[in-house]
C-alpha atoms as an extended CHARMM CRD file, in Angstrom:
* protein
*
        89  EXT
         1         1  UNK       CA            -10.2340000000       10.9910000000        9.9020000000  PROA      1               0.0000000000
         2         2  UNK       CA             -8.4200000000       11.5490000000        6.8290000000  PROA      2               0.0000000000
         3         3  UNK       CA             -3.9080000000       12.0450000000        7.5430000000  PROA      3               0.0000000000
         4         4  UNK       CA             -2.9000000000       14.6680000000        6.6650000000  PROA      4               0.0000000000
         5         5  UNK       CA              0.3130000000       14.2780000000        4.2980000000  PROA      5               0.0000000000
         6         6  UNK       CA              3.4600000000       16.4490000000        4.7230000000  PROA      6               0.0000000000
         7         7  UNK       CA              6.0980000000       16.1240000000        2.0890000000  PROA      7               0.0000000000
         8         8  UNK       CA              9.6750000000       14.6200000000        2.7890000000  PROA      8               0.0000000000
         9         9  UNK       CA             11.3000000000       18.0390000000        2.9870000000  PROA      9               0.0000000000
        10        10  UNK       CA              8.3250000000       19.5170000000        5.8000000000  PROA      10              0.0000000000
        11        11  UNK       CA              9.0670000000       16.4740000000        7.7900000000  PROA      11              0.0000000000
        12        12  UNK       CA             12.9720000000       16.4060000000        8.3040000000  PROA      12              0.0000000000
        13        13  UNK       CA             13.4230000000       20.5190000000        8.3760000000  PROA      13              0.0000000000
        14        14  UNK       CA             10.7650000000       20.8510000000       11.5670000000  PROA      14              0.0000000000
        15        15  UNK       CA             12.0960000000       21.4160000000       14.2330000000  PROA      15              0.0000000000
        16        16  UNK       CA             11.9110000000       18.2530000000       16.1900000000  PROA      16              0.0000000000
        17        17  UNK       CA             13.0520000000       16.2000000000       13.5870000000  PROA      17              0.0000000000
        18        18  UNK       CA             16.4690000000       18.6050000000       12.9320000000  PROA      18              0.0000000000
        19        19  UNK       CA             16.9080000000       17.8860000000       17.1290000000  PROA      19              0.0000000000
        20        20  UNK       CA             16.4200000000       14.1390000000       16.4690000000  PROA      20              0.0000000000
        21        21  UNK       CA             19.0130000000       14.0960000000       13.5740000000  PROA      21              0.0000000000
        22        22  UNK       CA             21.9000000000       16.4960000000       15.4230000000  PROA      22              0.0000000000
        23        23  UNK       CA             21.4530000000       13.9640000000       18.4320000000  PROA      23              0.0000000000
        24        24  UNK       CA             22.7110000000       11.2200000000       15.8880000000  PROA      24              0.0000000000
        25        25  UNK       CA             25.0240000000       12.6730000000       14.2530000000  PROA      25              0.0000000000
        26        26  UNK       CA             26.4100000000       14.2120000000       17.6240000000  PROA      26              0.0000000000
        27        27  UNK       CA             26.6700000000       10.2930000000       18.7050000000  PROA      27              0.0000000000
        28        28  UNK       CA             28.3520000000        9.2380000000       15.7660000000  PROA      28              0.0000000000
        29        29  UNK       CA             30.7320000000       11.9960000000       15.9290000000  PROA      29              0.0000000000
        30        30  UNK       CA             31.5000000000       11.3610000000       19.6060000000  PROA      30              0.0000000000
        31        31  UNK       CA             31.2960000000        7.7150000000       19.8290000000  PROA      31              0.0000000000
        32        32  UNK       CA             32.1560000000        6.4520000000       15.9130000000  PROA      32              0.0000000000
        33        33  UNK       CA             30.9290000000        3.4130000000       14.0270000000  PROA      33              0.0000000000
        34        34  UNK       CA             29.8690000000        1.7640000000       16.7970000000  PROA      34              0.0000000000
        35        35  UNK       CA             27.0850000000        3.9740000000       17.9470000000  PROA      35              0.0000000000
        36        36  UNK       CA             26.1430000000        4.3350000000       14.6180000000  PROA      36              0.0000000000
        37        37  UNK       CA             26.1050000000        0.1310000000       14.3020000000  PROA      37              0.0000000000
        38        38  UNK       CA             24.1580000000        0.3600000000       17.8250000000  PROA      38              0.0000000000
        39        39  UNK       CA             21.4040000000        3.2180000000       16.7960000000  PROA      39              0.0000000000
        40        40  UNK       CA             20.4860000000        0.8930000000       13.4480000000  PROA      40              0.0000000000
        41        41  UNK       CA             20.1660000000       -1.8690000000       15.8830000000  PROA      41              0.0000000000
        42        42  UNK       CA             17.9870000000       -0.3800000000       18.5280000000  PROA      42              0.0000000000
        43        43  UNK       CA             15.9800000000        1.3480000000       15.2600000000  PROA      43              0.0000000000
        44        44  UNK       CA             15.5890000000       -2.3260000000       13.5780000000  PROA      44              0.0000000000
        45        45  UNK       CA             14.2750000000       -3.5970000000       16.9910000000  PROA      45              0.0000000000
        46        46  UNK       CA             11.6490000000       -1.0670000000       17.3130000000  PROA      46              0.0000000000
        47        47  UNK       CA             10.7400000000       -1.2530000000       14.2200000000  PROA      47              0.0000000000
        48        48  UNK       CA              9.8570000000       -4.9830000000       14.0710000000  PROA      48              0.0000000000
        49        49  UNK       CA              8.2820000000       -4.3600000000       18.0030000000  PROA      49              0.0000000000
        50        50  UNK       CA              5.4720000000       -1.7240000000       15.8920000000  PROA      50              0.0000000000
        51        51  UNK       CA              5.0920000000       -3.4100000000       12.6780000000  PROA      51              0.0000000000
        52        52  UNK       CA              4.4760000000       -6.8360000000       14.5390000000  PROA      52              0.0000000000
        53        53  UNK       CA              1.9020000000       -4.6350000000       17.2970000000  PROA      53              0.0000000000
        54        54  UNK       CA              0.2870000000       -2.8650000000       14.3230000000  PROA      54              0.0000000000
        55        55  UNK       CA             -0.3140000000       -6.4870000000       11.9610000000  PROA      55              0.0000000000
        56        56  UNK       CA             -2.0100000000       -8.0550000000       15.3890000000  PROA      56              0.0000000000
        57        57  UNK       CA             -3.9340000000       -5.7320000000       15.7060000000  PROA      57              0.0000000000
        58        58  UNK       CA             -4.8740000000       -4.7620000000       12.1590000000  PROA      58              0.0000000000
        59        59  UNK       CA             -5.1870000000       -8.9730000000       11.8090000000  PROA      59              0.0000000000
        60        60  UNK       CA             -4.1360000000       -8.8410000000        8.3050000000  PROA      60              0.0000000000
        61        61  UNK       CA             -1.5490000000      -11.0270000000        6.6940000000  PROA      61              0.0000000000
        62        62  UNK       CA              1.9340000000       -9.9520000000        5.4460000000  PROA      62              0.0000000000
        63        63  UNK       CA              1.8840000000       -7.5480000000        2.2400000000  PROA      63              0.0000000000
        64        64  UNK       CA              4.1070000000       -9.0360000000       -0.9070000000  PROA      64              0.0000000000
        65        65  UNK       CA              6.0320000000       -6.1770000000       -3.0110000000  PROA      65              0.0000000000
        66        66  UNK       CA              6.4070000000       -6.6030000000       -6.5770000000  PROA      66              0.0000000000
        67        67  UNK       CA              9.6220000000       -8.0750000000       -7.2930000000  PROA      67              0.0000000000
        68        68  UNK       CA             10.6780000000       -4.6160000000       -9.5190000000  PROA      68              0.0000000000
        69        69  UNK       CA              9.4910000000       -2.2610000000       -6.5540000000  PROA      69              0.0000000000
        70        70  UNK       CA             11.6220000000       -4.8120000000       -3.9400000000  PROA      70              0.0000000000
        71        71  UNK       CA             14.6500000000       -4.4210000000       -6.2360000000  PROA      71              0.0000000000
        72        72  UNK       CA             14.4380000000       -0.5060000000       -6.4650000000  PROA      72              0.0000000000
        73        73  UNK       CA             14.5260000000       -0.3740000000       -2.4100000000  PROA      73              0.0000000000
        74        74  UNK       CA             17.7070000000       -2.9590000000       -2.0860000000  PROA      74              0.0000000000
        75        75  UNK       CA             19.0990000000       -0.8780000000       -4.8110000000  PROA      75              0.0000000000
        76        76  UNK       CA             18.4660000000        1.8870000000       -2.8380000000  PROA      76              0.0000000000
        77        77  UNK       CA             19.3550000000        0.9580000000        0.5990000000  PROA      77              0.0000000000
        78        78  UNK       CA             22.4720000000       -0.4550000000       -1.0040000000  PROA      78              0.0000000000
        79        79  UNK       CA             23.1410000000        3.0820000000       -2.4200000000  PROA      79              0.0000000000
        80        80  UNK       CA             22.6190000000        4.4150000000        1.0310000000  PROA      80              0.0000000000
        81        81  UNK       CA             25.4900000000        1.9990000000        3.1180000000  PROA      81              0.0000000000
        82        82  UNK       CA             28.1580000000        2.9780000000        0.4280000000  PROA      82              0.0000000000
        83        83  UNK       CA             27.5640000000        6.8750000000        0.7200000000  PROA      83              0.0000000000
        84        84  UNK       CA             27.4550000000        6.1610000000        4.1840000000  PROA      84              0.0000000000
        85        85  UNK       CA             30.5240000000        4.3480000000        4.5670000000  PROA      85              0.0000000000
        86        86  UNK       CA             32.5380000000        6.5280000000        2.2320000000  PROA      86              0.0000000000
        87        87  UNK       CA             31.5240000000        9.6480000000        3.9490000000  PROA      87              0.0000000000
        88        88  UNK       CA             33.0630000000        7.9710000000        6.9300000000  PROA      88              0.0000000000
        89        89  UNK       CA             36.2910000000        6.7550000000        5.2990000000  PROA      89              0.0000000000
């Protein structure tokens, strides 16, 4: 069957995602930079463990961005550690 697609905003105000992101930033208030270092960790770990179950299983090889749409999300993500780190500064 067809997904159904929610927009960006539907998806972080429901309610389980607002619980998800308190938890965090209740961590990262508690424990510091260190939790916060941790959480990315554990996320990048899972998220390798699904995208390498969902490619065996899907059997197909590797997709290859465009280099322009590749630059836009480095440029992005870079964007995203400097707010992060000067919020915490």
């Amino acid at each position: 069957g067809a997904k159904m697609q929610k927009s960006f905003e539907e998806v972080i105000s429901a309610e389980e995602s607002l619980g998800v992101l308190q938890g965090i930033r209740n961590r990262v208030d508690e424990f510091g930079s260190q939790a916060a270092e941790d959480m990315l960790v554990e996320y990048d770990a899972r998220a390798r463990s699904l995208a390498e179950e969902r490619q065996a299983q899907q059997g197909e090889e590797k997709r290859v961005a465009d280099v322009h749409t590749l630059a836009q999300i480095m440029n992005w993500a870079q964007k995203c550690k400097k707010d992060g780190l000067v919020e915490w500064e």
